[in-house]
C-alpha positions, 0 to 999 in steps of 0.5 A, a space after each residue: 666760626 662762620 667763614 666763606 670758601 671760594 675758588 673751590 673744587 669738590 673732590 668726591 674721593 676724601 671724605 669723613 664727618 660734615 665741616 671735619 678738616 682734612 687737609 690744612 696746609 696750602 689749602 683748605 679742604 673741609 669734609 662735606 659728607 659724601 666727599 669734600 670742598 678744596 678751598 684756596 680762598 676764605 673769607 671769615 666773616 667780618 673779615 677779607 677774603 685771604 689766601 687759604 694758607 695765611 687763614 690757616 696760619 693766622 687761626 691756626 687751624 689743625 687737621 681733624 678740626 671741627 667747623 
């Protein structure tokens, strides 16, 4: 799934595998290698941009997915 994340801020103290997800509940926070991008917006393509908690529910993304 190609998405776009907005309204980000980097966080260098969680890290794991490149495009694992790690946190998925009012936030997106996706692993980056060396730390990670906490997300509030998304925009999948073709789509809108929404509110990371209301991607999360309507893709019904998990922690420990894969991008």
């Amino acid at each position: 799934m190609e998405i776009q994340l907005f309204d980000c801020e980097r966080d260098d103290l969680v890290s794991g595998a490149p495009g694992t997800i790690l946190s998925a509940e009012d936030r997106l926070i996706v692993a980056a290698g060396t730390g990670s991008i906490k997300a509030r917006r998304v925009r999948p393509k073709g789509e809108r941009k929404m509110e990371a908690r209301d991607f999360i529910s309507t893709y019904h993304i998990k922690k420990n997915s894969k991008f």
